[in-house]
C-alpha positions in Angstrom: 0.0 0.0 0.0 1.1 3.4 -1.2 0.5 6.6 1.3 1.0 10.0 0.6 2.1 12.5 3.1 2.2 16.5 2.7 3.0 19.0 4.7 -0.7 19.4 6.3 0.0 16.4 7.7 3.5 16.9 8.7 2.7 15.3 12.3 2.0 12.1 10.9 5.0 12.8 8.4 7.5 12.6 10.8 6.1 10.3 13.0 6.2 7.9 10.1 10.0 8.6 9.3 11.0 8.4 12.5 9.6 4.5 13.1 12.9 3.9 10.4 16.3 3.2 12.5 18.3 5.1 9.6 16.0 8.3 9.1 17.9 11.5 8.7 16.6 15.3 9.3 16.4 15.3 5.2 13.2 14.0 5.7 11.7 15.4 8.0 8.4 17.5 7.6 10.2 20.7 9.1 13.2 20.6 7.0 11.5 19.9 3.6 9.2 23.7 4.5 12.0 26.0 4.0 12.7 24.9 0.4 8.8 24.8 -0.2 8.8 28.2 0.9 12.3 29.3 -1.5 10.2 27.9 -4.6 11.4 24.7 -4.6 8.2 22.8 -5.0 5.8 21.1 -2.8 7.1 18.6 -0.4 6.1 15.1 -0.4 6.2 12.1 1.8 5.7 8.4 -0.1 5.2 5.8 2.6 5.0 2.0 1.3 4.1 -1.1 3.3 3.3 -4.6 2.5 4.1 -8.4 4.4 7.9 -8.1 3.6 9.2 -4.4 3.5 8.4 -0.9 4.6 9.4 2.3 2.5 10.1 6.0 2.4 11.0 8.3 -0.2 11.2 12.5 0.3 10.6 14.4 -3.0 9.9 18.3 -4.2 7.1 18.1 -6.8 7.8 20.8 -9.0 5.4 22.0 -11.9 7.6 21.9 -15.1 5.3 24.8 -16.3 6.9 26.7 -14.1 10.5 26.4 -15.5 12.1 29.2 -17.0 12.1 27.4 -20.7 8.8 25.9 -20.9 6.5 29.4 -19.8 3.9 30.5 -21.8 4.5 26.8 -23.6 2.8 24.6 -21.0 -0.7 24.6 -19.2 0.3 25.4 -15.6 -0.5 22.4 -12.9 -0.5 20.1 -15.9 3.0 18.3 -15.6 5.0 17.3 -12.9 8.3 16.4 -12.0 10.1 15.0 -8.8 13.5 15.7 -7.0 15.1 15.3 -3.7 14.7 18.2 -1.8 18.1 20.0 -1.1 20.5 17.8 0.2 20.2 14.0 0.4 17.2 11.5 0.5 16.0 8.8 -2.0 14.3 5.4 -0.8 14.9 4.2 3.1 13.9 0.8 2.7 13.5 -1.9 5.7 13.0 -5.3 5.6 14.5 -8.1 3.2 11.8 -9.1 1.0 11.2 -8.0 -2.7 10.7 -4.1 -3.8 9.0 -4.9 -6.8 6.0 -4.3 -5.5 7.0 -0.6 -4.0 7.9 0.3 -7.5 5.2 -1.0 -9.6 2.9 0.6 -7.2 4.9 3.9 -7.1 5.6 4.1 -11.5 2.0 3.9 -11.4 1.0 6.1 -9.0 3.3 8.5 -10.9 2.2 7.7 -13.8 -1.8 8.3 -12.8 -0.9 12.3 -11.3 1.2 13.4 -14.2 4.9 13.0 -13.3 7.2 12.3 -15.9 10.2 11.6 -14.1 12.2 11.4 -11.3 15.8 12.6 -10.1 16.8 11.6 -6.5 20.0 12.5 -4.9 20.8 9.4 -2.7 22.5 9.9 1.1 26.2 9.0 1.1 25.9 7.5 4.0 23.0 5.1 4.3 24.3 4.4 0.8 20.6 3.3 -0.1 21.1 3.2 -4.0 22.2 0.3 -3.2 18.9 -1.4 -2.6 17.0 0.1 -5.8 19.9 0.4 -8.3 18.5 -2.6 -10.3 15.4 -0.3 -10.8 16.8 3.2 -11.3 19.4 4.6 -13.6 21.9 5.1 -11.2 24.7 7.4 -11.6 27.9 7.1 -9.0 29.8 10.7 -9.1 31.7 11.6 -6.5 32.9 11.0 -3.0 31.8 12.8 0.2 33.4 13.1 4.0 32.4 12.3 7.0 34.3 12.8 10.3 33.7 9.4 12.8 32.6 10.6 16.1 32.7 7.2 17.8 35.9 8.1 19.4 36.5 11.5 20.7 40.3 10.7 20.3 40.4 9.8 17.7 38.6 13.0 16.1 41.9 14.8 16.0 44.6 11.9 14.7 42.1 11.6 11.6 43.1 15.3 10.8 45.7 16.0 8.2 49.0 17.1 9.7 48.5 20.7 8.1 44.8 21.2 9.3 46.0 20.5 12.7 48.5 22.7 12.5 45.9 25.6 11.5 43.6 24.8 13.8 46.2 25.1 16.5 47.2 28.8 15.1 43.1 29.7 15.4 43.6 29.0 19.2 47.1 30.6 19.4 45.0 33.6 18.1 42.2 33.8 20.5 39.5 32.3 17.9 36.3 31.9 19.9 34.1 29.3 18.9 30.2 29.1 20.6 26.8 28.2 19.4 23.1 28.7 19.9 19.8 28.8 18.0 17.7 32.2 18.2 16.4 34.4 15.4 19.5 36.9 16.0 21.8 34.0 15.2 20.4 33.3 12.1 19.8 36.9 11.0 24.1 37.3 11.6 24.8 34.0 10.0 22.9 34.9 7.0 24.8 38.1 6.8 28.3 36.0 6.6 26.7 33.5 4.7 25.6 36.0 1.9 28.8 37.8 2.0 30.6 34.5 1.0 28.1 33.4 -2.0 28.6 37.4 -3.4 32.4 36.3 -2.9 31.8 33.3 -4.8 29.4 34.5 -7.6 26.9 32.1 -6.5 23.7 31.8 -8.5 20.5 33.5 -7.3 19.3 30.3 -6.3 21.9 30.0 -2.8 20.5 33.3 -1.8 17.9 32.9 0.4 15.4 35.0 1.6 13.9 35.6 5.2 11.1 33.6 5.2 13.5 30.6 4.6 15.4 31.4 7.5 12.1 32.0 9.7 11.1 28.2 8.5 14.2 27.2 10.2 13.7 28.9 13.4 10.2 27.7 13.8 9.7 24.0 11.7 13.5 22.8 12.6 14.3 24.4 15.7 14.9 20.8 17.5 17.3 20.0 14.8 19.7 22.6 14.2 22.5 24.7 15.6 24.6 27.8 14.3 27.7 27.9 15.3 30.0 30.3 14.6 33.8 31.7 15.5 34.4 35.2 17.3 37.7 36.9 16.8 37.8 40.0 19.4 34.4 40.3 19.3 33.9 39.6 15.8 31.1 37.1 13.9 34.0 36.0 11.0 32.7 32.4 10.7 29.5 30.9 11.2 27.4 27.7 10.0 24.2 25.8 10.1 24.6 22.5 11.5 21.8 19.6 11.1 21.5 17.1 13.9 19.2 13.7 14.1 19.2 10.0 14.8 22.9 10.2 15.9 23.9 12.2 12.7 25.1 15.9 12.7 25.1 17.3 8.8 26.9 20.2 7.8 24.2 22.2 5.9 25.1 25.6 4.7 28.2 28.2 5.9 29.8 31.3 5.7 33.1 32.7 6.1 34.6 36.7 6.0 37.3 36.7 3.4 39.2 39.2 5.2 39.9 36.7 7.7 40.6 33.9 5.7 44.1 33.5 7.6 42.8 32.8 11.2 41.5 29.4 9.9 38.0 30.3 11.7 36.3 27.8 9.8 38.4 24.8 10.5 38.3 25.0 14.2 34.5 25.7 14.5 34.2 22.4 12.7 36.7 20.6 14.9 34.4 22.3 17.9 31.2 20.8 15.9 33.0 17.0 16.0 34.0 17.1 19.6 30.6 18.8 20.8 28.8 15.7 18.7 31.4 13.0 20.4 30.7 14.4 23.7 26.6 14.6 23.0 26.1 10.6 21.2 26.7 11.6 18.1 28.6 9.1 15.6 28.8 10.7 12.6 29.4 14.3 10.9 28.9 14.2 7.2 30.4 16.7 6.2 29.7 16.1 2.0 31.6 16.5 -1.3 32.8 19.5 -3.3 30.4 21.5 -5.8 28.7 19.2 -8.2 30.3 16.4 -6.6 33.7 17.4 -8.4 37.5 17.2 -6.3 37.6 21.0 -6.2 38.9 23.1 -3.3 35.3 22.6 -0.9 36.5 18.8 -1.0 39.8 19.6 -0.1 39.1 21.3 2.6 36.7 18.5 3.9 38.8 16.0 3.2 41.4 16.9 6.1 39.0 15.9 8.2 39.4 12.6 7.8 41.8 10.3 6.2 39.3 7.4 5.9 37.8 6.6 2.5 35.3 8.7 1.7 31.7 8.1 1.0 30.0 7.2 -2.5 27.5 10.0 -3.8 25.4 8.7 -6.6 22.0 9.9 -8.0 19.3 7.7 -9.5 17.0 8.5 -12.4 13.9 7.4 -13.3 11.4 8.2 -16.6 7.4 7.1 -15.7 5.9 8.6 -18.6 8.7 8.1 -22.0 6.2 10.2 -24.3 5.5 12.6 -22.5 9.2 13.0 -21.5 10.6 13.4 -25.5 7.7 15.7 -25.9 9.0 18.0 -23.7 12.4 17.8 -24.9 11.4 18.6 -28.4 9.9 22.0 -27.1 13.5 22.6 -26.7 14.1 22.1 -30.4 17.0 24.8 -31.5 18.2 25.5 -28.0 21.3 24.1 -27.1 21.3 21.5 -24.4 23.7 19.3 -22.2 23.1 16.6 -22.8 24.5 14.9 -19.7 21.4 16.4 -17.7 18.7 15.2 -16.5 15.6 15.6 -16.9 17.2 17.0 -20.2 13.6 18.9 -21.1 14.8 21.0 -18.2 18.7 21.2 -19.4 
């Protein structure tokens, strides 16, 4: 039996993703309503259950009318498309029998409302494209890092000689690191935050707007943390960290240029791995670089921890093969990557 969940019954939502021992704060209700409210789409819960297995999936249902190419071309509300919300999700899956079943039932229950396909970006660490890679077109790309916060020992040995010896300089220097949760933390962490992504010529997309950070205050409140790094007196660093089920996430972060040499950030994440050690934590994923590629954001990761890092793949799925090639011919004359996907929306 399929269900469908939505955010007007977000109680039962997350009362449902929290019966499954690996659930992460990606799907949970709260976390989902800040991206519904940036214009990411609406927010939806699948929940399967038969004899054998029980089944969750966390999507965005965007409207492709609503894409940049296709207005004015398509009937609004009239085709759909699916996508993990921001971050990490794709099917949590528990028990050993068969999933053929969960994805008949789901194909056609996509196929019924109008979706066409389906891109999900699967967690690193429950590595659950495992389970469904027979079923999806699964696409392994890069590796992400998380520190292991079984061992509060052994947090620091699993540093790279040279992150150590920048960390130690940010206490040499009177870095400050603290944390706390409150609507004037969030207002001074989106001031960094937005400092950085001008700094970095990010797209309009990784700015966000206020009611995205009042969703956070109010729907995830339970589940997150800003830290950030004083220097006399100073906000220089500061970052949003995720925390359920035994997991802390590094979710989005900021950093003043103009003190780029204290190595703020670097000790307010060592700060983050001993406070999660100390609190029952056992893991701090801390993700890949930009698009998944090796660049300087992994690098920087990646002296956190000298253990193998952690397979990122995404899965893709077309329920409706006409309806998909019609939509990519719209695009006739326009030049498109063809590595994307969906490629209608390339």
């Amino acid at each position: 039996m399929l269900k469908v969940f939505t955010l007007q019954d977000s109680k039962e939502w997350d009362e449902t993703v929290k019966t499954f021992c690996n659930h992460d704060v990606y799907y949970l209700s709260g976390y989902t309503r800040a991206f519904y409210l940036h214009g990411d789409g609406i927010p939806m819960l699948f929940f399967y259950t038969d004899n054998n297995i029980k089944a969750i999936n966390v999507v965005m249902k965007r409207d492709v009318s609503k894409d940049n190419h296709f207005i004015n071309k398509l009937e609004p509300n009239k085709y759909f498309d699916l996508t993990t919300p921001y971050g990490y999700g794709g099917w949590l899956i528990e028990g050993d029998g068969s999933i053929d079943g969960l994805i008949n039932e789901y194909k056609s229950w996509c196929k019924d409302n109008s979706i066409i396909s389906e891109v999900i970006r699967f967690h690193p660490i429950l590595a659950n494209q495992e389970r469904v890679r027979e079923y999806y077109d699964v696409m392994d790309l890069g590796k992400t890092i998380a520190i292991d916060l079984s061992n509060e020992n052994e947090i620091w040995n699993n540093f790279s000689s040279k992150n150590r010896n920048v960390i130690r300089k940010a206490i040499k220097n009177n870095v400050v690191i603290k944390k706390g949760m409150s609507k004037e933390l969030l207002e001074s962490f989106k001031d960094v935050y937005n400092q950085t992504m001008n700094r970095d010529n990010a797209d309009e997309y990784y700015f966000f707007k206020q009611n995205f950070y009042d969703s956070i205050e109010n729907d995830l409140k339970d589940n997150t943390d800003v830290y950030y790094a004083e220097y006399e007196g100073k906000i220089v660093s500061s970052s949003i960290i995720l925390k359920e089920n035994s997991r802390l996430s590094y979710h989005l972060s900021g950093s003043l240029k103009e003190y780029g040499t204290l190595a703020a950030s670097n000790l307010l994440l060592y700060e983050v791995s001993k406070w999660g050690a100390q609190n029952g934590y056992k893991t701090f994923h801390l993700g890949g670089g930009v698009g998944s590629k090796q660049d300087n954001l992994y690098s920087f990761k990646k002296a956190f921890y000298k253990g193998d890092g952690y397979q990122y793949s995404i899965g893709r799925m077309i329920f409706n093969e006409q309806l998909y090639n019609e939509l990519v011919k719209l695009r006739v004359g326009e030049e498109l990557r063809q590595n994307f996907f969906p490629l209608y929306r390339a």
